[in-house]
SEPARO-214737 format. One record per residue: x, y, z of N, C-alpha, C in turn. Coordinates in steps of 0.1 Angstrom, whole numbers, plus 2048, in hexadecimal, padded with zeros to 3 digits. Example, Ala and Ser with C-alpha at 12.3 -4.5 7.8 and 13.67 -1.06 7.14 Angstrom:
2
PT nxx nyy nzz caxx cayy cazz cxx cyy czz
PT 884 7C7 84E  87B  7D3  84E 884 7DF 84E
PT 880 7EA 847  889  7F5  847 881 800 84F
This chain:
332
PT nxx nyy nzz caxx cayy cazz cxx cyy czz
PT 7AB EF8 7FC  7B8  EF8  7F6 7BB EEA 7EF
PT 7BF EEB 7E3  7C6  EDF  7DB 7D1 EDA 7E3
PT 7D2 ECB 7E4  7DF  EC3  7E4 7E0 EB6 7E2
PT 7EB EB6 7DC  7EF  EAE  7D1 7F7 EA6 7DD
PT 7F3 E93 7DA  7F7  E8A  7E1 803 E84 7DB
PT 812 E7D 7DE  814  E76  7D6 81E E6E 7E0
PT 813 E61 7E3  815  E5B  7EC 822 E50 7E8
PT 826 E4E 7DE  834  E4A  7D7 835 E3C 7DC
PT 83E E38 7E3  842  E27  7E2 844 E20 7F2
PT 847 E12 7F1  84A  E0D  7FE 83F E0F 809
PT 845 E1B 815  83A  E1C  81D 832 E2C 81B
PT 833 E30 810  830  E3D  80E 822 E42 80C
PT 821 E32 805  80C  E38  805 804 E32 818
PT 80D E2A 819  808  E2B  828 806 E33 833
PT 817 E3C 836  816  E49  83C 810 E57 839
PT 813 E58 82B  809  E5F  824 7F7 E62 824
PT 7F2 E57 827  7E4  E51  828 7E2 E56 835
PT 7E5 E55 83D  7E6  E57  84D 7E6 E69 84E
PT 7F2 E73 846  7F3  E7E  843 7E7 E82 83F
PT 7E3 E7F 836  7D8  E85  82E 7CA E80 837
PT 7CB E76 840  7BD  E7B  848 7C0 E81 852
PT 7CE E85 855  7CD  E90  867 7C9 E9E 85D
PT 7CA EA0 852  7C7  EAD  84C 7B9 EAC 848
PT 7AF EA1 845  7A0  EA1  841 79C EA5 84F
PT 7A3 EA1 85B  79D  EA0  869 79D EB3 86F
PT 7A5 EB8 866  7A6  ECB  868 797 ED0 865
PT 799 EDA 86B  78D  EE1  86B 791 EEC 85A
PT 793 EE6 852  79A  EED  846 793 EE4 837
PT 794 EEE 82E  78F  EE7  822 799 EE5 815
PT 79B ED8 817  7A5  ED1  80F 7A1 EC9 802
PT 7A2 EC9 7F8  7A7  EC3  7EF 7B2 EB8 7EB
PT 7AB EAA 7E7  7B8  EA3  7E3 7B7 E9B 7D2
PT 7C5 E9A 7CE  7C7  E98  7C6 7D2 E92 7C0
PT 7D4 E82 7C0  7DC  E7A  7C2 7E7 E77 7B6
PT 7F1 E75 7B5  7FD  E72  7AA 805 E66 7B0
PT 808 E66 7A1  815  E59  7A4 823 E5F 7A5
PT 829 E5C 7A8  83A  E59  7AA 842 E52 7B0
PT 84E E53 7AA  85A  E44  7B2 85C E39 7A5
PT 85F E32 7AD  861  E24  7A4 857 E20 79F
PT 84A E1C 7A9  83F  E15  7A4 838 E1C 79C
PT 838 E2B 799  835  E31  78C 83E E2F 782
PT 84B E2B 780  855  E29  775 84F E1A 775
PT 84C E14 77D  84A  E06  770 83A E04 76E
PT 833 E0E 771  826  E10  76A 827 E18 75D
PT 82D E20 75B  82F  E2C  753 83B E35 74E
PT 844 E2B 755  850  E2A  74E 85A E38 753
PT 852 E3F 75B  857  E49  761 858 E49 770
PT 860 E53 774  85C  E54  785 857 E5C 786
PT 855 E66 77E  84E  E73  782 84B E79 776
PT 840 E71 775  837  E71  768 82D E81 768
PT 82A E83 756  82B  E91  754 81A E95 75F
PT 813 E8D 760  805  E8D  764 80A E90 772
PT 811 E8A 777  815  E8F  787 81B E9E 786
PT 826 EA0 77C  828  EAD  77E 81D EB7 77B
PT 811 EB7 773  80A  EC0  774 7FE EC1 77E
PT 800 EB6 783  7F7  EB4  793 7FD EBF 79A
PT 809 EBD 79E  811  EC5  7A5 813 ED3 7A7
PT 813 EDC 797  813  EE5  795 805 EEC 797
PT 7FC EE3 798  7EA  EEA  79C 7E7 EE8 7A7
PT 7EF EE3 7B0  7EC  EE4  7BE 7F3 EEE 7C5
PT 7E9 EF0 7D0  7F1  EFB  7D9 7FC EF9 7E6
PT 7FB EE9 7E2  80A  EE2  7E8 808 ED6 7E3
PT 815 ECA 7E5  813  EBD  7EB 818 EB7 7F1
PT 817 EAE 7F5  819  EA5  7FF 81C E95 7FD
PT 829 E95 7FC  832  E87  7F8 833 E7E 803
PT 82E E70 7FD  834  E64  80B 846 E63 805
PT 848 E59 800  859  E51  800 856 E4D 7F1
PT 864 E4D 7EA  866  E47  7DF 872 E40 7E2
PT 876 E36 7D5  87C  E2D  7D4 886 E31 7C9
PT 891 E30 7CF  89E  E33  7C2 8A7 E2E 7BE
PT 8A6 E21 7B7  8AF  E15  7B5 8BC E1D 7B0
PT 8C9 E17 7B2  8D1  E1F  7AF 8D9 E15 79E
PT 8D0 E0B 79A  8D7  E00  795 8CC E04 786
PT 8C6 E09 783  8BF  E0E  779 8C6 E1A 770
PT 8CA E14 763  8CD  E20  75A 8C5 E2C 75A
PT 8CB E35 759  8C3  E40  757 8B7 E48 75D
PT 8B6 E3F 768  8A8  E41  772 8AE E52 77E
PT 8A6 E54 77F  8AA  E65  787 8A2 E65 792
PT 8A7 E68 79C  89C  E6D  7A6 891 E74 7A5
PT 883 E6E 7A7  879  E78  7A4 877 E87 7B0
PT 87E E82 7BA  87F  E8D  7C4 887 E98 7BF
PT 897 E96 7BB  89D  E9D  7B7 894 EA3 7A7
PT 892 E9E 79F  88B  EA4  793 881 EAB 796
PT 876 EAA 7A0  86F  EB2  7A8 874 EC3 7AA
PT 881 EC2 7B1  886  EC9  7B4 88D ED1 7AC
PT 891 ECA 79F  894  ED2  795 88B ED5 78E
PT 881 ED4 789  879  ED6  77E 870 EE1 787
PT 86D EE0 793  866  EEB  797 86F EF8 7A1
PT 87E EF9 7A0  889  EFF  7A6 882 F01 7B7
PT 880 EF4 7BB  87E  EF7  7CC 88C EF7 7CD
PT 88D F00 7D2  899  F06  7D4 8A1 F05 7E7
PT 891 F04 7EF  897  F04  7FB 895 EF1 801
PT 899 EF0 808  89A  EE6  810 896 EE9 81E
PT 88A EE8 825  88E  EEF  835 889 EE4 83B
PT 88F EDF 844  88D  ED3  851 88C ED8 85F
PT 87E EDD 863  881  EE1  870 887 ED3 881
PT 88E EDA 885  893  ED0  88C 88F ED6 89D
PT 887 ECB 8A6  884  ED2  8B1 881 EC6 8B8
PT 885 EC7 8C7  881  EBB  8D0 873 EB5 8D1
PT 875 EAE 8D0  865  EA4  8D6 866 EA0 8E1
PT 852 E9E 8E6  855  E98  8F3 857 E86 8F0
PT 85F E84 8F4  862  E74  8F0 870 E71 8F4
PT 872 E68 8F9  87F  E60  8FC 88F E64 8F6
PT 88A E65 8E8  898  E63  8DE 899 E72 8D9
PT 892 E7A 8E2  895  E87  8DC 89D E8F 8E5
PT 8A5 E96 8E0  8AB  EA0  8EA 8A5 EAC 8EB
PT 8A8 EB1 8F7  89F  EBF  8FA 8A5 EC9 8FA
PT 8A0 ED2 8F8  8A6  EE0  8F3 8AC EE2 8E5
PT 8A9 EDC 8DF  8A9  EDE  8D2 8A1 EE1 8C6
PT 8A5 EED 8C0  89D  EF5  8BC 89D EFC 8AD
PT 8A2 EF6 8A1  8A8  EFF  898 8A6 EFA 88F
PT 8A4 F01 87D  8A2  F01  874 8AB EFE 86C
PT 8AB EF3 862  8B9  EF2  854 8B1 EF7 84B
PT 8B9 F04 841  8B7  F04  838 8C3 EFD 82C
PT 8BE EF4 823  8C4  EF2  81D 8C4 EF1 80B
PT 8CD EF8 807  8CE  EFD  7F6 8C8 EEE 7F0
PT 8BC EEA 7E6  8B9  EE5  7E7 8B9 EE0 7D4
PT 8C1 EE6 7CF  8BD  EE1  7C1 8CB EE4 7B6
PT 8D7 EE5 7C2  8E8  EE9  7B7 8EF EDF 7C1
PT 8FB EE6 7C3  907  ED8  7C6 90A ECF 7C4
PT 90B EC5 7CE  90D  EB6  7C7 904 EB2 7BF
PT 8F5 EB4 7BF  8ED  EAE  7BC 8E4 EB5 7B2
PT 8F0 EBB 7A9  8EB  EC0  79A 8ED EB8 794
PT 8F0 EAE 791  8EE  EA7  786 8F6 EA3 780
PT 903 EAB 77C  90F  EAB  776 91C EA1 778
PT 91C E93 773  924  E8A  774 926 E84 767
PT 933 E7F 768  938  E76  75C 93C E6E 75F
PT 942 E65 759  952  E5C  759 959 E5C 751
PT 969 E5E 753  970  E62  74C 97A E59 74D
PT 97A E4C 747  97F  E43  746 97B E3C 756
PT 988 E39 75D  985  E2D  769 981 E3D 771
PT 97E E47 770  97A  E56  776 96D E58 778
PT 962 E55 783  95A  E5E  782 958 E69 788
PT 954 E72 783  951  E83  786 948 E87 78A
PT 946 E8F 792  937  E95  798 93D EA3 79A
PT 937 EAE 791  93A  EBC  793 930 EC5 7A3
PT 934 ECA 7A8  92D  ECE  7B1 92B EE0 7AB
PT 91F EE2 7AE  91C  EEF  7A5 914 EFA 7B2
PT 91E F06 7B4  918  F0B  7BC 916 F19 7B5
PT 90B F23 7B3  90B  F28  7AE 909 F38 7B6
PT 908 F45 7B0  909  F50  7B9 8F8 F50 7B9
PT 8F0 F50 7B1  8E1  F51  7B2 8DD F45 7BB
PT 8E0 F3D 7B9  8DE  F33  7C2 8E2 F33 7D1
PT 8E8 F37 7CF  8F0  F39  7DF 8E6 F45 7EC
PT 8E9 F4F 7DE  8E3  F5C  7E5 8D3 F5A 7E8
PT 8CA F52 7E2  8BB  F52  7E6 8B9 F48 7EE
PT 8C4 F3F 7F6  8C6  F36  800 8C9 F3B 80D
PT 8CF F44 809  8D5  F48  814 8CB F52 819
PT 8C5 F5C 813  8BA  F67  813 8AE F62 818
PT 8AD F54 814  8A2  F50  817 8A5 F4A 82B
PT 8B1 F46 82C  8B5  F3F  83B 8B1 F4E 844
PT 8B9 F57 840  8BC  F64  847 8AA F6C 845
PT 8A6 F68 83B  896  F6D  841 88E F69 84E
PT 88C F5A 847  887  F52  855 88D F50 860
PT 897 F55 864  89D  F55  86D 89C F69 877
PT 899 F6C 870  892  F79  873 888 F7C 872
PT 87B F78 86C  86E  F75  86F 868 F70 878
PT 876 F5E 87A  870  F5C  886 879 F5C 894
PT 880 F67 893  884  F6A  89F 88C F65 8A5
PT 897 F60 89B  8A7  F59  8A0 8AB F63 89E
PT 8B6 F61 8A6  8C5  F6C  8A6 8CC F69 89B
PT 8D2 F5C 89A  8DB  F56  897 8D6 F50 885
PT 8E3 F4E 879  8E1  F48  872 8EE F43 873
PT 8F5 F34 86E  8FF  F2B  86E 8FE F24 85C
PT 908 F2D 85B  90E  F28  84D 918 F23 849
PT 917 F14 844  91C  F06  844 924 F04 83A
PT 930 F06 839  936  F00  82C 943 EFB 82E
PT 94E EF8 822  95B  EF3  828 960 EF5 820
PT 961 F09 81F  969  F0F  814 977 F11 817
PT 980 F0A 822  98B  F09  822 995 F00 818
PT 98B EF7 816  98F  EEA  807 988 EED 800
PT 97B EEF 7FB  971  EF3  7F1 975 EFF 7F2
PT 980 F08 7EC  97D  F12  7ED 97C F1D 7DF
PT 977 F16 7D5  970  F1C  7CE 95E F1D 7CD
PT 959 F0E 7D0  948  F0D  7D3 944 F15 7DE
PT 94C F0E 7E8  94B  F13  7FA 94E F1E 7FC
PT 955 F23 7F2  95A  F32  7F4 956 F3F 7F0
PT 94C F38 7E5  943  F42  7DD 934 F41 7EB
PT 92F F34 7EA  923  F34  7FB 927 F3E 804
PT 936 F3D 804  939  F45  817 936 F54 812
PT 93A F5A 803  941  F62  7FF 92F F6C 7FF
PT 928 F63 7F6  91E  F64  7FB 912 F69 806
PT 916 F62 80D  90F  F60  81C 913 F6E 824
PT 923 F70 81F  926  F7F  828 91D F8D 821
PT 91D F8B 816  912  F93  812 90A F98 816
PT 901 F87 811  8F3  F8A  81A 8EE F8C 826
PT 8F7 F8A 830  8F6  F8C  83E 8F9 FA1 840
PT 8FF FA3 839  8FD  FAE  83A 8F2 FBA 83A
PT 8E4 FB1 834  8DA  FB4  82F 8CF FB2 83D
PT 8D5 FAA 842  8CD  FA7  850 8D1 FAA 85F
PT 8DA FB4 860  8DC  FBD  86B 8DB FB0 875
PT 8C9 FB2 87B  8C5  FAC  887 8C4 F9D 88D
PT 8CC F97 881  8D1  F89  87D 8E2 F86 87F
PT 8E7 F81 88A  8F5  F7B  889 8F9 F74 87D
PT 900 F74 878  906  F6B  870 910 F5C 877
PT 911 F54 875  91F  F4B  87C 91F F43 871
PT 92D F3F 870  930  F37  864 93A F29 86D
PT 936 F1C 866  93E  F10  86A 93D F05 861
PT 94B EFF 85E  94D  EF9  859 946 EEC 859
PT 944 EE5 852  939  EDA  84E 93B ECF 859
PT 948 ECD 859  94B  EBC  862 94C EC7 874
PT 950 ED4 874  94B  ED5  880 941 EDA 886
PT 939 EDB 881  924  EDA  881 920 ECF 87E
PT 925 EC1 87E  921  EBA  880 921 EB3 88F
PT 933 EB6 893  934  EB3  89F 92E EB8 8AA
PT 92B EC7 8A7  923  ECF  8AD 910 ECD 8AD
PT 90D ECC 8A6  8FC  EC4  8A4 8FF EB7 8AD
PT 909 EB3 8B2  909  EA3  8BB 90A EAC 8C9
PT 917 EB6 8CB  91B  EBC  8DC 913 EC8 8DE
PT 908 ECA 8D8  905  ED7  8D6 8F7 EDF 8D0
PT 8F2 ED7 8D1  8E8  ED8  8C2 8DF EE5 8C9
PT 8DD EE5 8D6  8D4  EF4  8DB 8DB F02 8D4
PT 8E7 F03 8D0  8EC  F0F  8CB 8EA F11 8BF
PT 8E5 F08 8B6  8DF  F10  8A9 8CF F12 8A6
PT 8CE F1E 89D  8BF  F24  89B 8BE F1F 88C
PT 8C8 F24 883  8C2  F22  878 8CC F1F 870
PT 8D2 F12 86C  8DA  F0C  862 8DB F11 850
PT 8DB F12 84A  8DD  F12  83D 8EE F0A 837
PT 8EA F06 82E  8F6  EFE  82A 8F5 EFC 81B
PT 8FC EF7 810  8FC  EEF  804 8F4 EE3 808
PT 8F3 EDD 7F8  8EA  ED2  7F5 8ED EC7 7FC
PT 8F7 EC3 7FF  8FE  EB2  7FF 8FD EB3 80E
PT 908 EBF 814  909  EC6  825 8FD EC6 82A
PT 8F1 ECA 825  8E4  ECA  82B 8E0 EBC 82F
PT 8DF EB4 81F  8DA  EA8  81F 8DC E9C 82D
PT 8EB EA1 82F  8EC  E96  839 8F1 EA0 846
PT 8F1 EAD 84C  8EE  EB2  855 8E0 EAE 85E
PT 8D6 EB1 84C  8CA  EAD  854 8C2 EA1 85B
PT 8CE E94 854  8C9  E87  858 8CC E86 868
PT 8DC E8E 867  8E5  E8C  874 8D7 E93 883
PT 8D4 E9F 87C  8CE  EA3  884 8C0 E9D 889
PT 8B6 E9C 87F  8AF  E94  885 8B0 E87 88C
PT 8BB E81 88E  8BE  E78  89A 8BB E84 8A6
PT 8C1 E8C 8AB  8BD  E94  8B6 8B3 E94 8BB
PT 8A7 E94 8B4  89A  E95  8B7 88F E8E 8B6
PT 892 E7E 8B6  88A  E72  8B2 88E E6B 8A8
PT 893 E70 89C  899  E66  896 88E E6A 881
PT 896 E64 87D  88C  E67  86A 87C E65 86D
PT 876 E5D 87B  869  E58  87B 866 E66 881
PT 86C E6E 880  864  E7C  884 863 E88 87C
PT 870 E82 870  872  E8E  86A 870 E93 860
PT 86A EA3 85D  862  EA4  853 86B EB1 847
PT 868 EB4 83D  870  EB9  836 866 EC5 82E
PT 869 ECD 826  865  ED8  81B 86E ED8 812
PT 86A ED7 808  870  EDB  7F9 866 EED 7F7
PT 86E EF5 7F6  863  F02  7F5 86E F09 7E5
PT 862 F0C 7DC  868  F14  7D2 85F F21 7D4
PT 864 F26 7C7  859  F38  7C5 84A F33 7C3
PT 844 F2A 7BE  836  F25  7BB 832 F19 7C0
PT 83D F0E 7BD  838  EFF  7C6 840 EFD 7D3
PT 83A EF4 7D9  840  EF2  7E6 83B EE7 7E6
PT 843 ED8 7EB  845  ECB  7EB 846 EC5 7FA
PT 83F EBE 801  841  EBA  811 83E EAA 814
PT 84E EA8 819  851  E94  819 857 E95 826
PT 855 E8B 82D  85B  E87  832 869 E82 830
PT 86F E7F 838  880  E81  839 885 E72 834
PT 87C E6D 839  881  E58  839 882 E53 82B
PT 887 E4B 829  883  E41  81A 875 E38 81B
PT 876 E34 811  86C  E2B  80E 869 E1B 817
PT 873 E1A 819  878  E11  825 86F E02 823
PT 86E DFE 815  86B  DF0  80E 867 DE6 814
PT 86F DE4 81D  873  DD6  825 865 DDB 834
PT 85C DE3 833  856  DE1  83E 84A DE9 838
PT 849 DEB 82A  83B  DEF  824 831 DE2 825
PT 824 DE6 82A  816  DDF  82A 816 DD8 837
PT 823 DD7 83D  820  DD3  84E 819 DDB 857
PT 815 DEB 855  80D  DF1  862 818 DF8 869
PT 823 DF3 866  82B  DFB  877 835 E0B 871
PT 833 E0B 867  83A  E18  861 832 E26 86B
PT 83C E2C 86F  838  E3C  877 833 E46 86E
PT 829 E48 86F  81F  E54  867 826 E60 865
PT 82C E69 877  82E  E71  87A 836 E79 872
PT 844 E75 86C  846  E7D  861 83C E82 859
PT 837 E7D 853  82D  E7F  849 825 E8A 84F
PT 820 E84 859  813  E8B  861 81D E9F 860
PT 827 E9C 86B  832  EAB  86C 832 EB0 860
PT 833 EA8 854  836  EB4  846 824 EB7 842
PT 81E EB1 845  812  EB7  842 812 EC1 84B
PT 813 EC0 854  815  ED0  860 821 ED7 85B
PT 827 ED5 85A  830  EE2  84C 828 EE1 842
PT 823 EDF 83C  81E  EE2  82F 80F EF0 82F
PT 80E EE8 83D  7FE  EF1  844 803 F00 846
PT 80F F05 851  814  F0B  850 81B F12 843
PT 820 F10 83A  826  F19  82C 817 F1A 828
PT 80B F15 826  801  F1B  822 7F6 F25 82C
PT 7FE F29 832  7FE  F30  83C 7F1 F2E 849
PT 7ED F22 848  7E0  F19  856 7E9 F19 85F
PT 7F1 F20 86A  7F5  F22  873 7EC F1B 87F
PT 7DF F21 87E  7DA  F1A  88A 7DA F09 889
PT 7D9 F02 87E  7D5  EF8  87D 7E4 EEF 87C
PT 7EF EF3 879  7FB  EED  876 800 EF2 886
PT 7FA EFB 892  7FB  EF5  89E 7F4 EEA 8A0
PT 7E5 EE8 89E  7DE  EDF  8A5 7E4 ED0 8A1
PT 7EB ED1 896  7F3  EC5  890 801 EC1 898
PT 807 ECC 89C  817  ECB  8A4 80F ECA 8B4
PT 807 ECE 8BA  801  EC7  8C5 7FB EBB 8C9
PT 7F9 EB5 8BB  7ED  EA9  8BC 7FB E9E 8BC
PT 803 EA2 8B7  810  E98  8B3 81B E97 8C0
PT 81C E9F 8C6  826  EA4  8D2 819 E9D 8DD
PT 80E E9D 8DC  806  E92  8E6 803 E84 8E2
PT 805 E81 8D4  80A  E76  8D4 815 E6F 8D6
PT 81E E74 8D4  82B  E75  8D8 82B E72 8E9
PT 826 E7F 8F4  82B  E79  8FA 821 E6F 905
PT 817 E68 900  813  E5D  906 818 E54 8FD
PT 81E E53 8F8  826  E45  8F2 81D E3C 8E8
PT 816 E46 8E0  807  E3F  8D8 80F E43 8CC
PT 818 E35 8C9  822  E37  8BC 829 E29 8B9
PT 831 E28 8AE  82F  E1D  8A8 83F E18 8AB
PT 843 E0B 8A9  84A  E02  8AD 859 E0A 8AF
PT 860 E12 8A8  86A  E14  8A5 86B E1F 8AC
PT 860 E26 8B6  861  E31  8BF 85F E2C 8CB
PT 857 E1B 8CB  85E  E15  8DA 84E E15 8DC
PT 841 E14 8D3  839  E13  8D4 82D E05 8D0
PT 825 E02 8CD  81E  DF6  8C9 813 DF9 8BB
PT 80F E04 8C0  806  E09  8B0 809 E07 8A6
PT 7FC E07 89B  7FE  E07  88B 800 E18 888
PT 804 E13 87A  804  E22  875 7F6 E2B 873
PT 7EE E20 874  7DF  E28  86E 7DB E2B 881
PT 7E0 E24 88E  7DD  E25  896 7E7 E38 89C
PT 7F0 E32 899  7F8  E40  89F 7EF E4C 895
PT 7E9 E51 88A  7E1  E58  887 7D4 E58 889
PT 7D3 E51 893  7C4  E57  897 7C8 E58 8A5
PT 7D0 E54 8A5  7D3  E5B  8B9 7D9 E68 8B2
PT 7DC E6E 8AC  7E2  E7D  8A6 7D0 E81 8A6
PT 7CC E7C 8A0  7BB  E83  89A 7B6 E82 8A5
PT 7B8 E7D 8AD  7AE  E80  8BB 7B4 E87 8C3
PT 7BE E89 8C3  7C5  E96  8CF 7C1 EA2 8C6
PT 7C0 EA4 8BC  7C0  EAF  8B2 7B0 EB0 8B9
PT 7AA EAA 8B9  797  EAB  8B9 797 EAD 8C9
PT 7A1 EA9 8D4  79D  EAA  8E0 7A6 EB6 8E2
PT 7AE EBE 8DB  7B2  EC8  8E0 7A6 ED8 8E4
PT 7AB EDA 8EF  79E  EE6  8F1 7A1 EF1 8EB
């Protein structure tokens, strides 16, 4: 199988590097094929997400992103993540969220965000209109409806009851109201699927008193975005957490963290996101067996404490991936 690298900025080609050998170490035959993106491709090439990376992308049969860098003080500059996401309509966002064995994780927690991954806030659509600026939020019925279809599948495939649909169409109630309006729909289509619906700020309070009660989240763009930060605190924290961008053809897999500048080329950056979205990534290309042997090798790293500073451990990043590669090789 082709995949396309794009280890991006800061600490991204470090955890990245670490990713890409717990996958050489599979009993699987991989392909790699490296691109630029981020900042440090915009001041090589003047782009962030130069046209050579996008057609890397489109010939692979996934890839696999470290962190980019998104100054916010640059004219004209765009997220190469977000453009990603537009240019190739990854349309879903899914963050699985589930306890680890480790200190900072809570237990019993168990559940999937799906989140609309390419309209709402974060279409694009802003001006200023004198001392005014504007940001249109765009929620759309196609958009809505293959977000939602898509929550209410996997959630009946894989054997939740429950879907929880997130919005705050009491004030939004033309965007939020069209999602809910939406969502009743589609749940109609899925019988053997609950539907529950809650408002945005009280699913957040609830992800803190509560988080065993949900199976499968779906929400808008912006609601997802920081749902899913909120949540991954639950379960170890961004140094665990791994993410999917999935469209009809390409599918995109990063870790959750930023680029995090101020501690690139030191050694102590945590793999494990990276390492986790390469085990999603294994899984949507359907290596089941092998994107277990990846979620075992990492939950045994995990819990002998063979991890890096910010998880309460001593290891380098290149060290926490070969304690992953050797539980993987000593699993029977």
């Amino acid at each position: 199988m082709r995949i396309c690298v794009l280890p991006g900025d800061g600490i991204g080609p470090e955890v990245t590097a670490v990713a890409v050998d717990v996958l050489k170490a599979l009993p699987a035959s991989f392909s790699f094929e490296h691109g630029e993106i981020g900042y440090g491709a915009y001041e090589k090439a003047g782009a962030p997400l130069p046209k050579e990376t996008v057609e890397k992308v489109e010939a692979a049969d996934a890839t696999l992103m470290g962190a980019v860098t998104t100054p916010p003080n640059i004219p004209g500059y765009r997220s190469p993540v977000v453009e990603l996401r537009r240019r190739f309509d990854l349309f879903v966002n899914l963050r699985p969220i589930k306890s680890m064995p480790h200190p900072t994780s809570r237990e019993g927690v168990n559940f999937l965000l799906v989140r609309e991954n390419t309209e709402g806030l974060y279409a694009g659509r802003e001006r200023v209109e004198g001392d005014t600026a504007i940001t249109e939020r765009v929620i759309t019925r196609r958009g809505s409806e293959r977000i939602l279809r898509y929550a209410f599948e996997r959630a009946r495939d894989g054997g939740f009851r429950t879907v929880t649909v997130v919005h705050k169409a009491n004030v939004l109630r033309e965007t939020c109201g069209l999602f809910r309006s939406v969502a009743l729909d589609v749940a109609g289509d899925y019988p053997q699927v609950a539907m529950k619906e809650m408002l945005v700020d009280a699913c957040a309070m609830n992800l803190i008193s509560d988080p065993s009660s949900f199976e499968v989240i779906v929400t808008t763009n912006l609601f997802g975005d920081i749902l899913g930060d909120e949540a991954a605190m639950l379960v170890g924290g961004l140094g665990l957490a791994c993410s999917a961008n999935i469209g009809a053809e390409v599918a995109v897999f990063e870790p959750v963290h930023g680029s995090a500048p101020d501690i690139a080329g030191r050694g102590t950056a945590n793999p494990l996101a990276s390492i986790l979205s390469a085990r999603l990534m294994l899984e949507h290309l359907g290596l089941a067996a092998e994107a277990k042997k990846v979620e075992n090798a990492v939950a045994r790293t995990l819990k002998d404490t063979e991890v890096t500073p910010d998880l309460g451990g001593s290891l380098t990043t290149r060290e926490v991936g070969d304690a992953v590669i050797r539980h993987m090789r000593n699993e029977p």
